[in-house]
DOKOL-766897 format. One record per residue (C-alpha): x, y, z; residue number from 1. Coordinates in steps of 0.25 Angstrom, whole numbers, plus 5000, padded with zeros to 4 digits. Layout:
<nodes>
   px   py   pz palo
    X    Y    Z  NUM
...
</nodes>
This chain:
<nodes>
   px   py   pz palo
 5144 4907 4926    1
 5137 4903 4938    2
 5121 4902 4935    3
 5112 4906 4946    4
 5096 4902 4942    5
 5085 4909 4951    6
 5070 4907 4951    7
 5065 4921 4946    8
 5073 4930 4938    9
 5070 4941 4950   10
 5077 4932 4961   11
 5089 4930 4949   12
 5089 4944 4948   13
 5093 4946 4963   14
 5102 4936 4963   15
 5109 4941 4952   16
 5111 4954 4957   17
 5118 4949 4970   18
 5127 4942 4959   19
 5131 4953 4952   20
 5125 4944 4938   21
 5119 4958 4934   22
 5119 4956 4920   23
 5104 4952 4913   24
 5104 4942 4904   25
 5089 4936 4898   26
 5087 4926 4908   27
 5097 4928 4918   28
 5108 4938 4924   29
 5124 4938 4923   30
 5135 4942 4930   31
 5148 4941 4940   32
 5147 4926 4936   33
 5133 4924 4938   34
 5121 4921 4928   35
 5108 4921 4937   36
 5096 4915 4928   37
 5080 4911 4933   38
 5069 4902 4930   39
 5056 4906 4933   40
 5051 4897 4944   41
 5050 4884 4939   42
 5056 4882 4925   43
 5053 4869 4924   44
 5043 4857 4928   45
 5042 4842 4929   46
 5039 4838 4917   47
 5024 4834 4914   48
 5016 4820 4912   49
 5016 4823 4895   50
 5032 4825 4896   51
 5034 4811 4901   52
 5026 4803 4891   53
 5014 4806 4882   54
 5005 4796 4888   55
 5002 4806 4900   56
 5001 4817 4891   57
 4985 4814 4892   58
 4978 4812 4904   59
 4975 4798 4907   60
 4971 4792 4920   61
 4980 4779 4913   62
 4992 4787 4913   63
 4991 4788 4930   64
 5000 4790 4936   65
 5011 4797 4928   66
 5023 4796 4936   67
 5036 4798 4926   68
 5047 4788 4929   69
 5056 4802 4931   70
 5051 4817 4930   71
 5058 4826 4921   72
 5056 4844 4922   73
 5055 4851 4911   74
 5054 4867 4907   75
 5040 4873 4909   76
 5034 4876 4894   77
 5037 4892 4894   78
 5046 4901 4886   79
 5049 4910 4895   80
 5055 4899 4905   81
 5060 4891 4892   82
 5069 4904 4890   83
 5073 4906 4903   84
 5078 4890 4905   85
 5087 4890 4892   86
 5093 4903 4897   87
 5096 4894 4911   88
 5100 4882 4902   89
 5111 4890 4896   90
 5117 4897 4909   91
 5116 4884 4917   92
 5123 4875 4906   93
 5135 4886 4908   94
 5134 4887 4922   95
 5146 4884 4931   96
 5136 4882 4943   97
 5122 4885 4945   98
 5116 4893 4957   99
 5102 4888 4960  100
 5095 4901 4964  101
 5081 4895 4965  102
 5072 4897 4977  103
 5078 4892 4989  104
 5068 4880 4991  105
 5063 4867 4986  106
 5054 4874 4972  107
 5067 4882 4969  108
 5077 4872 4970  109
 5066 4865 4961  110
 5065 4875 4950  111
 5080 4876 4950  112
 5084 4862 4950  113
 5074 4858 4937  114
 5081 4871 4929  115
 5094 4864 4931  116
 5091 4851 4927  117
 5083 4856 4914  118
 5095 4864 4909  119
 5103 4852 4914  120
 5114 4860 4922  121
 5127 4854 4922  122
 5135 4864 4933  123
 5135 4863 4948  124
 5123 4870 4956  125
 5122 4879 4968  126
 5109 4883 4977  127
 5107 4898 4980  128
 5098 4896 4993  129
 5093 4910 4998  130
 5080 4913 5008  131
 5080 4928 5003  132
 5086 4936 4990  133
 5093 4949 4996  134
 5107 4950 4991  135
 5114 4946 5005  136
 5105 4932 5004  137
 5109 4930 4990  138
 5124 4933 4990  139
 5124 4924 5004  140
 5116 4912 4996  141
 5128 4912 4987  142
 5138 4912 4996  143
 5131 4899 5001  144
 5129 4891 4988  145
 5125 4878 4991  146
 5127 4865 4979  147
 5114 4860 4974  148
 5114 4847 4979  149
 5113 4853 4994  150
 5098 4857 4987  151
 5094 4843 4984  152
 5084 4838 4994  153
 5076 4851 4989  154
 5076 4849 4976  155
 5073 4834 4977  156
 5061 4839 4985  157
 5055 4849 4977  158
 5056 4838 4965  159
 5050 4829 4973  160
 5038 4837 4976  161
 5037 4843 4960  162
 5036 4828 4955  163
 5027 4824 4967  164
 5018 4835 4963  165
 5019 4830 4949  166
 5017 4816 4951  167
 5002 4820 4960  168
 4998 4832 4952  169
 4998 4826 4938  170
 4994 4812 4942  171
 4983 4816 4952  172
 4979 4828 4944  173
 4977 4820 4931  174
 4971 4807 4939  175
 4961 4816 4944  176
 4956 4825 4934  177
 4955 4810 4925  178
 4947 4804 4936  179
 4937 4812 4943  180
 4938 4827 4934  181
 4934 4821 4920  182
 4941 4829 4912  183
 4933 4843 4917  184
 4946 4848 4927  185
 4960 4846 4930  186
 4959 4840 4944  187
 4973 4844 4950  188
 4979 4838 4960  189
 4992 4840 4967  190
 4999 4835 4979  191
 4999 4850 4986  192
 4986 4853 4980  193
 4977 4844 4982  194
 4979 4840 4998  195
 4978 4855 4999  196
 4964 4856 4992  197
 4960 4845 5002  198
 4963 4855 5012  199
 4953 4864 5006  200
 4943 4855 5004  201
 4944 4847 5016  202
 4941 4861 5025  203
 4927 4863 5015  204
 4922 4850 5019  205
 4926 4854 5033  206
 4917 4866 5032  207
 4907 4860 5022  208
 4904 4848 5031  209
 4907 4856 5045  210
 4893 4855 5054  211
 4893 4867 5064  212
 4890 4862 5077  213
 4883 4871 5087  214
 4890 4876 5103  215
 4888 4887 5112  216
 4899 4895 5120  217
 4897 4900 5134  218
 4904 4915 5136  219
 4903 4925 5147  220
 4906 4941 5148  221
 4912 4944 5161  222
 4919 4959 5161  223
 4919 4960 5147  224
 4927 4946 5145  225
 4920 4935 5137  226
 4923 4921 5146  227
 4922 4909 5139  228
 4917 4895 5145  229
 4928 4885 5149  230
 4920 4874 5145  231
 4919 4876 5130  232
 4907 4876 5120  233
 4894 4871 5122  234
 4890 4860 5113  235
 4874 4862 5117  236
 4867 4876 5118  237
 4860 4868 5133  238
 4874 4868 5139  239
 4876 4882 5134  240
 4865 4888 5139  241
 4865 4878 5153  242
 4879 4885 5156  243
 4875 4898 5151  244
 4864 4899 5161  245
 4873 4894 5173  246
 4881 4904 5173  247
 4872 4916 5169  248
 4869 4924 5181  249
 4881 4920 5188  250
 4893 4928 5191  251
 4907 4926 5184  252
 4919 4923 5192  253
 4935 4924 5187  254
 4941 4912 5191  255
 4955 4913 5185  256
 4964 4922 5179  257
 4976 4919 5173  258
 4986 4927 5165  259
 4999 4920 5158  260
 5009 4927 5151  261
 5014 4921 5135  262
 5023 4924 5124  263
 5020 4924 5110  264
 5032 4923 5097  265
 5031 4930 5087  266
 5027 4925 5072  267
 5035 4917 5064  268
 5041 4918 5053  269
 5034 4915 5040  270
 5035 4905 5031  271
 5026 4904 5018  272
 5016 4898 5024  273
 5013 4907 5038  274
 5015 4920 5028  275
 5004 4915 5018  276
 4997 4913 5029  277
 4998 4925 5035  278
 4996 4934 5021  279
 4984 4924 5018  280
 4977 4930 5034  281
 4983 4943 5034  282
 4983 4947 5018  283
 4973 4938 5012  284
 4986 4935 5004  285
 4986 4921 4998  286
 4998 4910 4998  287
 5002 4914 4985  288
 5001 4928 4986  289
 5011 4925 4999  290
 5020 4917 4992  291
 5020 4927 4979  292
 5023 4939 4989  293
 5034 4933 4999  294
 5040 4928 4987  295
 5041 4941 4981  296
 5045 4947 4994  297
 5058 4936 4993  298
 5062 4942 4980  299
 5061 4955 4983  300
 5072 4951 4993  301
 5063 4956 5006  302
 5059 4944 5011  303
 5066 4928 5012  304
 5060 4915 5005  305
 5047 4913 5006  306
 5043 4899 5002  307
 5048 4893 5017  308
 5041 4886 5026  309
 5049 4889 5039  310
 5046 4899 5050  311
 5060 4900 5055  312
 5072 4906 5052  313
 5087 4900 5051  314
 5098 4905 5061  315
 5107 4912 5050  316
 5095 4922 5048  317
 5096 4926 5061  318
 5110 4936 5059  319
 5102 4940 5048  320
 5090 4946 5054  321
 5096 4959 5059  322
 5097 4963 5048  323
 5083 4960 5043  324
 5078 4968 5053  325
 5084 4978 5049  326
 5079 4977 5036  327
 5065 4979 5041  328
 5064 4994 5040  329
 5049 4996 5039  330
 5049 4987 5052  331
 5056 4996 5061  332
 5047 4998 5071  333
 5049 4985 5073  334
 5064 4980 5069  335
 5069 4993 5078  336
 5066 4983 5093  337
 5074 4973 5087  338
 5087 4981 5081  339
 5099 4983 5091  340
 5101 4969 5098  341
 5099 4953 5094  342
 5087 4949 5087  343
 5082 4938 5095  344
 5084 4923 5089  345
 5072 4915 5092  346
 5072 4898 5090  347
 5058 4901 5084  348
 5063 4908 5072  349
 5077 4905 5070  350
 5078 4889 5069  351
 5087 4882 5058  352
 5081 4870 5061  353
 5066 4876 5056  354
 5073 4881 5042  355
 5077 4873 5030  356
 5079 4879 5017  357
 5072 4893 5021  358
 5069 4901 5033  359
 5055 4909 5037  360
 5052 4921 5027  361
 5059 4934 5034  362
 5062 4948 5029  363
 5074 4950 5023  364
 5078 4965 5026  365
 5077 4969 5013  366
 5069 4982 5014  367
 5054 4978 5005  368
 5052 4988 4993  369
 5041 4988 4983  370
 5031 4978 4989  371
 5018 4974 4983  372
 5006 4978 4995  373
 5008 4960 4999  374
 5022 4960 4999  375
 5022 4971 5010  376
 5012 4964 5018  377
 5019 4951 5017  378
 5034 4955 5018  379
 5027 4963 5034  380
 5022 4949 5038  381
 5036 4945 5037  382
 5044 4957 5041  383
 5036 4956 5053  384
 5036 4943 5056  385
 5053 4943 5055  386
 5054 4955 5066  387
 5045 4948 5075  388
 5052 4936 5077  389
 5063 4946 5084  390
 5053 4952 5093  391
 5048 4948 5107  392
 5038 4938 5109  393
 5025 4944 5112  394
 5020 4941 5127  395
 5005 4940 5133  396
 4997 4937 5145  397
 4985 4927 5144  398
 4975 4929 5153  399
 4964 4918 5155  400
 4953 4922 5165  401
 4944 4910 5169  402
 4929 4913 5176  403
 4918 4907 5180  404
 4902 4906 5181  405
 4895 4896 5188  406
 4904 4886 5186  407
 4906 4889 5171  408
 4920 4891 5169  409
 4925 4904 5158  410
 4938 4909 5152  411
 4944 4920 5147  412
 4958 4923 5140  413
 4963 4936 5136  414
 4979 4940 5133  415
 4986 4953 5135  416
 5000 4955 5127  417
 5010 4960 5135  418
 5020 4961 5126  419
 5018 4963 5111  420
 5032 4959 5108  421
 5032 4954 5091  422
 5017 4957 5091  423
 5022 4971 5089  424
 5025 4968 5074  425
 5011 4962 5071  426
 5003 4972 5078  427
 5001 4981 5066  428
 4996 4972 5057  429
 4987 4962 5067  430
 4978 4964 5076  431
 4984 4956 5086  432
 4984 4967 5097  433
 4971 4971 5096  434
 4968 4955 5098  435
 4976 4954 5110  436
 4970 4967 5116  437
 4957 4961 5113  438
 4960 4949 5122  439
 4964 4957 5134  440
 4956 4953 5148  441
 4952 4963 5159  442
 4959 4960 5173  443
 4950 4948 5180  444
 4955 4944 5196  445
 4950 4929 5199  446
 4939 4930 5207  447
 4932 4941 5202  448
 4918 4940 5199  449
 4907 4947 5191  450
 4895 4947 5180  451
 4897 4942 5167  452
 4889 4939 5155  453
 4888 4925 5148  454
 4882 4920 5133  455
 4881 4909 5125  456
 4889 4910 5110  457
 4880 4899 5101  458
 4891 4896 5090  459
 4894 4885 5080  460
 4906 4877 5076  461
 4913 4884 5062  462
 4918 4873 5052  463
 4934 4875 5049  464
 4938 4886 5041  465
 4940 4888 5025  466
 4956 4889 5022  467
 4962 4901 5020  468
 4973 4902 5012  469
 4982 4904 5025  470
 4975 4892 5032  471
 4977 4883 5019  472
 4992 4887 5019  473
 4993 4882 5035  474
 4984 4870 5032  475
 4994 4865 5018  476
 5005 4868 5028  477
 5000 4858 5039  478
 4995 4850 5030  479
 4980 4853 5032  480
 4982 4853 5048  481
 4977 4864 5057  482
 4989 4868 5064  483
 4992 4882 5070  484
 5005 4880 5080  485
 5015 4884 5071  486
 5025 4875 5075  487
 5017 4863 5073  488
 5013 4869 5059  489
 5030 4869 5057  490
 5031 4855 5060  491
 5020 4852 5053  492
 5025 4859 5039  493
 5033 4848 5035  494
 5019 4841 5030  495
 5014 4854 5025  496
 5006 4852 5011  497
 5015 4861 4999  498
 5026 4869 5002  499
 5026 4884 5008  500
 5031 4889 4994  501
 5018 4879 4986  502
 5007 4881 4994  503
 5002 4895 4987  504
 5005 4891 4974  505
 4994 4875 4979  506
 4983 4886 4985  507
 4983 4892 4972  508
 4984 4880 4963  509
 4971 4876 4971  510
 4965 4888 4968  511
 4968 4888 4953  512
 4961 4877 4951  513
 4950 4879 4958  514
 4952 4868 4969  515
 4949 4881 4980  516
 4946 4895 4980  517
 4946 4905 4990  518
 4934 4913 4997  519
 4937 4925 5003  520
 4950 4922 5011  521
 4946 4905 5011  522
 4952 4895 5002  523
 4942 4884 5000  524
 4939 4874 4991  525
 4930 4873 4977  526
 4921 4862 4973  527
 4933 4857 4962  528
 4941 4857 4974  529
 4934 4850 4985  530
 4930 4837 4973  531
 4943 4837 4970  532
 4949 4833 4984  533
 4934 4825 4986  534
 4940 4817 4973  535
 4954 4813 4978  536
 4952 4802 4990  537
 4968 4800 4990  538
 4971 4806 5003  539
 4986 4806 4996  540
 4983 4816 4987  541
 4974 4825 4997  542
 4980 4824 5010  543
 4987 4837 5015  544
 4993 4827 5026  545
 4999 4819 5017  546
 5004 4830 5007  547
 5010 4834 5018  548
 5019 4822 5020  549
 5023 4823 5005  550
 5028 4837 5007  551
 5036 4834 5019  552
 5042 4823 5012  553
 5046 4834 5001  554
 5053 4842 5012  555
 5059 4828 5017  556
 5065 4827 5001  557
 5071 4841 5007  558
 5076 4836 5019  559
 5083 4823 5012  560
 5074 4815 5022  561
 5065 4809 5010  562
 5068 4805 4996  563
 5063 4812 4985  564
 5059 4797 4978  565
 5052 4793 4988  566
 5043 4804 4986  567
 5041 4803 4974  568
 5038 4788 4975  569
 5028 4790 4986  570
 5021 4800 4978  571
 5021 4791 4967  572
 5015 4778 4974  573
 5004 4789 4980  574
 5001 4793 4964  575
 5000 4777 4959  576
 4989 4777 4972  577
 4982 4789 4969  578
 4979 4785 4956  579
 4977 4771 4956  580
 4965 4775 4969  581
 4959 4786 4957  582
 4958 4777 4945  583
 4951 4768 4954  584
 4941 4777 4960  585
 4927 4773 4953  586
 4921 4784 4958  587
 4913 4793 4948  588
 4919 4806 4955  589
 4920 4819 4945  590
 4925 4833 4948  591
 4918 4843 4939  592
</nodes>
């Protein structure tokens, strides 16, 4: 028999239909050669300190830090999952070969690979990797079986960042609470966690400490059309009011006008991140609400794999996308242009080189029935991303008109689209035309001259926002940088802080344990939270910039361009530090 093992008993279900392995059996399915059982995400875990050796059993700043001369996994203490892995124990110890049908990325092949090794299988294994679970993607996934040992690299990484996150999270988490919590709270700590806390907090010193400073802007109203000064803000009411009286009285004169004609591409596709982002402004959805949603849409075969963190698309999707299209009946109004001739093939969507193990999250021409009310929102966002990377740029005039009064020089921009091209898609569900229309200048001719109305605008500087959930996601992607070109937020992924599929599941951790909570629509910080991160003074441990140089070298495990060792070493040499500098803090610091 040949034994394919899934991650949930619905995706083995589907699976073992396209096999023809019909036949229920308690805790797997059989048939036309095949047995096709599950776990239930993660069966089992590292193993934990009282494991190793009774002396870190209690917590003792004296048994710092625990670091096991080599790490072991063991099954998670439940029946229901003890049941389920001697079911797999006993097809894998009869198995000619094994088909791993884990999620196709770095925490499936995880999950997988500890099963295996706990029910010691002998036999030779295979790798089902899949970006979508309609029958056609199944059946060609295995036609394409690929050996193991091809998944290596992956594995080695996602081991290497469970046993990282061991090694910080129990050391630091323990070496904290001893020191500083007395005994009152766990103080957790955690390699992700914790430089994303500091994001938070760091942003409600930035507003606590933020001191408004006073300025003054200079307008005019001539035909109707505010006219801003050229010069900027006034730092001094004086120079305000001087420039004000200047110009009072005096005619205003158009000295330029301009017009220049531009094109804008449509969207991108989404990965995790920018669709989080998006439900989190559009739907008040939060990450995990996201992630739980897409990842339903994935198993009920409508949508491709969610946990990716590319926006692109690889070349062999492209013959594909025809019929995709077509698949999209609700979106006929706006598939129909597109039917009948080439769909076009653009370098800024289709890019092997911009895709590793999965492309951005598309439809899959499955027709959606039965969706919850945010399914249907979510699964729009990106059926209407997908058809507008077929459709025309969208093209605009900019027209800057510049005046003058007195000498004081003024400006204007308004822009007219000219051609809605994708906008077409969005219009429906943004206000986006309504904006443009509102921008839309009256005819002014260089030369002419007239009336016009001028006032002083007394403002004051406003401190930096509070996160949201969508700005926190952007800011653990780029490691707490501000950064809205998207392709320098690409390149700049690499150092990003968690992975797309983790960083839900950190927000809410941090929630859980009341490091932040959420006001309205803002994520900000609570008094546990902000003495926490005011007790660690290791910039290792809360330092989204360096975090981020951890995870790239996770994904450099991946690429076979770093050692899994010399990680591991690295983290371990931090540890010995971070402890050493806490046991010799004489400070008398407590978090109550």
């Amino acid at each position: 028999m040949i034994v394919c093992i899934a991650e949930k008993p619905s995706v083995a279900k589907e699976i073992a239909d396209v096999l023809g392995a019909r036949s229920r059996k308690e805790g797997y399915f059989e048939g036309n050669g095949y047995q096709v059982t599950w776990t239930f995400g993660h069966l089992c875990t590292l193993k934990e300190p009282h494991d190793y050796t009774e002396m870190w059993k209690r917590w003792t700043l004296g048994s710092l830090p625990m670091i096991p001369p080599r790490f072991g996994i063991k099954l998670i203490d439940d029946k229901g999952i003890e049941k389920q892995f001697s079911i797999i124990e006993r097809l894998m110890k009869e198995a000619e070969y094994i088909v791993n049908c884990g999620d196709a990325g770095q925490e499936g092949e995880l999950i997988q690979r500890w099963v295996m090794q706990k029910a010691q299988a002998k036999c030779p294994v295979k790798r089902l990797w899949v970006s979508s679970l309609t029958e056609e993607a199944i059946r060609e996934g295995f036609n394409n079986l690929k050996d193991q040992s091809e998944y290596q690299p992956l594995y080695e990484a996602g081991l290497s960042r469970s046993i990282g996150d061991w090694l910080l999270g129990m050391n630091a988490t323990r070496l904290y609470t001893l020191k500083y919590g007395r005994n009152k709270q766990v103080l957790s700590i955690g390699r992700v966690q914790t430089p994303t806390l500091a994001l938070v907090v760091k942003r409600h010193f930035e507003i606590a400490n933020f001191v408004p400073t006073q300025y003054w802007e200079l307008k005019t109203t001539y035909r109707d059309t505010t006219f801003s000064v050229t010069s900027g803000k006034f730092d001094s009411e004086a120079e305000a009011q001087e420039a004000i009286l200047k110009i009072t009285g005096e005619p205003f004169t158009v000295t330029d006008v301009t017009a220049k004609s531009g094109t804008e591409q449509p969207p991108r596709l989404y990965d995790l991140t920018s669709l989080q982002v998006d439900c989190n402004k559009k739907f008040g959805m939060s990450a995990e609400q996201t992630l739980q949603t897409i990842q339903s849409l994935y198993e009920k075969k409508v949508t491709t794999y969610p946990r990716v963190d590319t926006t692109y698309l690889s070349d062999d999707i492209y013959p594909k996308c025809e019929n995709i299209i077509k698949g999209l009946r609700d979106y006929q109004t706006f598939t129909a242009p597109l039917m009948g001739k080439p769909l076009p093939k653009s370098k800024k969507v289709f890019d092997n080189k911009k895709v590793t193990d999965h492309h951005a999250i598309i439809p899959t021409g499955v027709y959606p029935q039965g969706l919850t009310d945010f399914e249907k929102k979510v699964y729009d966002l990106v059926a209407r991303h997908f058809i507008a990377i077929f459709y025309p740029e969208c093209k605009f005039r900019t027209t800057t008109v510049m005046g003058d009064s007195a000498g004081v020089e003024f400006k204007t921009t308004g822009k007219l689209i000219t051609d809605a091209g994708w906008r077409i898609i969005f219009a429906q569900e943004s206000n986006d035309e309504k904006e443009e229309k509102e921008k839309i200048l009256p005819r002014f001719v260089k030369g002419e001259t007239g009336p016009h109305t001028p006032g002083l605008q007394e403002k004051w500087t406003q401190p930096p926002k509070q996160f949201t959930e969508a700005t926190l996601l952007r800011a653990m992607e780029t490691a707490g940088k501000l950064v809205d070109n998207e392709e320098l937020r690409d390149a700049m992924k690499e150092n990003g802080i968690g992975r797309p599929s983790t960083r839900a599941a950190i927000i809410e951790t941090l929630y859980k344990r009341n490091y932040i909570r959420k006001e309205r629509k803002n994520v900000v910080a609570t008094q546990t939270g902000i003495e926490l991160i005011s007790t660690i003074r290791n910039e290792l441990l809360k330092s989204a910039e360096l975090t981020g140089q951890w995870e790239k070298k996770l994904r450099d495990i991946e690429k076979q361009q770093y050692k899994a060792g010399d990680f591991i070493n690295e983290l371990k040499t931090m540890l010995t530090q971070i402890v050493n500098d806490v046991l010799s803090d004489n400070s008398r610091m407590v978090i109550n």
